[in-house]
C-alpha positions in Angstrom: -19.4 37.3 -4.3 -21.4 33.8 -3.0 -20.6 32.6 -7.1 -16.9 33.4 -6.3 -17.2 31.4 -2.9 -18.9 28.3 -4.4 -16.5 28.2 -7.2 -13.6 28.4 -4.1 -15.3 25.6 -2.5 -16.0 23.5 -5.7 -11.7 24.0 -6.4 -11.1 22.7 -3.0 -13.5 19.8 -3.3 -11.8 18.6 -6.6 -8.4 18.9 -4.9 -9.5 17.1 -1.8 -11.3 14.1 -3.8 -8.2 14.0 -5.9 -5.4 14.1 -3.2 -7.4 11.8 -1.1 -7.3 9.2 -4.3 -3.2 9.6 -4.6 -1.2 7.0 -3.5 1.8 9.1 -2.7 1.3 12.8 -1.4 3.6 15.5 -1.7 4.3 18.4 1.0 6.6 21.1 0.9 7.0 25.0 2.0 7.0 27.2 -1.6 9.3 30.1 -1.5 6.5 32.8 0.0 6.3 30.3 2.8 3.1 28.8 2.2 2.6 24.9 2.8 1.8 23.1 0.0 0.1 19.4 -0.7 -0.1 17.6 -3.5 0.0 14.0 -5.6 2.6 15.4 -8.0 5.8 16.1 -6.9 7.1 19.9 -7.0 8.5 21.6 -10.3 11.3 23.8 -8.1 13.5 22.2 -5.8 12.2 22.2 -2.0 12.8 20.7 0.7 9.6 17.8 0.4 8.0 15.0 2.3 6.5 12.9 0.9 3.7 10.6 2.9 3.0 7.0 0.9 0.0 5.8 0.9 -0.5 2.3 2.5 -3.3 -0.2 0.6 -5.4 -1.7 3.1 -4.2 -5.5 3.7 -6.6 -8.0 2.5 -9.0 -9.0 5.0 -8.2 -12.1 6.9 -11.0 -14.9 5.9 -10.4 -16.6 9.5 -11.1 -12.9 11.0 -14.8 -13.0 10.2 -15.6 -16.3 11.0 -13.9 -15.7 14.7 -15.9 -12.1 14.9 -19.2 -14.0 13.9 -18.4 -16.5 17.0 -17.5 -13.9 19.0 -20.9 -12.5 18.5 -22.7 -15.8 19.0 -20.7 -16.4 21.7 -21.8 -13.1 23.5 -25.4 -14.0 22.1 -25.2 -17.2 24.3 -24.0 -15.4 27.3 -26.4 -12.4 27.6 -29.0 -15.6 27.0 -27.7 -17.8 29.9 -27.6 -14.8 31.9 -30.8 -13.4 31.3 -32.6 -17.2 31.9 -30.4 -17.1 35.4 -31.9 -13.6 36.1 -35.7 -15.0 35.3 -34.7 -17.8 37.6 -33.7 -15.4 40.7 -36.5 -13.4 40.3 -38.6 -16.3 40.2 -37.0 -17.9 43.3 -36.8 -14.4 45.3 -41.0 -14.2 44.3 -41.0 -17.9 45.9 -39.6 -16.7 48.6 -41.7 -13.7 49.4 -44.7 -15.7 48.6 -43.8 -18.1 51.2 -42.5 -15.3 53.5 -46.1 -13.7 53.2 -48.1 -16.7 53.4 -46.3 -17.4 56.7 -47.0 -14.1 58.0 -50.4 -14.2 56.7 -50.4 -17.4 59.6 -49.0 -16.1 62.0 -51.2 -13.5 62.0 -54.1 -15.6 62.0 -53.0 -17.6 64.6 -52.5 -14.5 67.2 -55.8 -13.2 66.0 -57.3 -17.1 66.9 -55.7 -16.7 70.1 -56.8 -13.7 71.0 -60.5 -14.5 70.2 -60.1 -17.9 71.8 -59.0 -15.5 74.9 -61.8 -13.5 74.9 -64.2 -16.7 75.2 -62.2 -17.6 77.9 -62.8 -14.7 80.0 -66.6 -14.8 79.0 -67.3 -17.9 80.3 -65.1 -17.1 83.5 -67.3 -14.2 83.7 -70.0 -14.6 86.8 -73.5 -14.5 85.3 -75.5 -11.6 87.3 -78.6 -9.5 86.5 -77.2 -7.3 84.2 -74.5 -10.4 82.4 -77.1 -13.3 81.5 -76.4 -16.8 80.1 -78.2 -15.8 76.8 -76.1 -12.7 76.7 -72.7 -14.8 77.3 -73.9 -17.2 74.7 -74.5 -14.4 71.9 -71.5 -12.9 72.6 -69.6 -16.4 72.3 -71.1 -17.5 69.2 -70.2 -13.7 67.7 -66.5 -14.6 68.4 -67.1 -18.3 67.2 -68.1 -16.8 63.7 -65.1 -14.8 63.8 -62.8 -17.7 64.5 -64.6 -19.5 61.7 -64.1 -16.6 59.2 -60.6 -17.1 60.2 -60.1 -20.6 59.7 -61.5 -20.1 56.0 -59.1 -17.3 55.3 -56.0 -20.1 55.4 
């Protein structure tokens, strides 16, 4: 049974390779109604179509040259666009860089401010038993080394 099968397929195979190589192919309905295919024309009258094969035209010389620009051409575009990409993304890092570094000040600024505010009210403060001038003057020089810490930050 599977040797009867190959041999089917083997048959087929042949026919294909060999209809596939004709330059005209043949089609009619046989007399038990079956549809029929082949390179040689029929032996009993039918009623036949016949299909011509068409040889590929030459290809055009010019054709590949143009294709082969094409593709340099689209070579040089995806390259432009890729360098102005690089250069957006470097500008737009720029930008958030100098966005950042400016926040970055800002926030030291309201920091120095608010330190420089606190040293304020301590030396409005009223000195009294319990608040000396030692005590006002650690506490000042505390903030002081904070505002210096600051300035050496920028």
């Amino acid at each position: 049974m599977k040797m009867r099968i190959w041999w089917l397929v083997g048959l087929c195979l042949i026919l294909s390779v060999t209809i596939m190589n004709a330059d005209t192919i043949y089609t009619w309905t046989d007399e038990e109604g079956v549809r029929r295919f082949s390179d040689q024309p029929p032996t009993e009258a039918a009623d036949v179509e016949t299909f011509a094969a068409e040889p590929a035209a030459p290809a055009d010389p010019g054709a590949r040259d143009s294709y082969l620009r094409m593709l340099e051409e689209a070579e040089q575009d995806r390259r432009r666009l890729e360098a102005q990409r690089e250069q957006e993304a470097a500008e737009a890092a720029r930008k958030a860089e100098e966005e950042a570094r400016a926040r970055r000040q800002a926030r030291i600024e309201a920091e120095r401010e608010r330190l420089q505010r606190q040293i304020d009210e301590l030396n409005n403060r009223m000195l009294g038993p319990y608040f000396s001038q030692g005590m006002r003057q650690a506490q000042i020089d505390a903030i002081q080394e904070k505002i210096d810490a600051l300035e050496t930050e920028e």
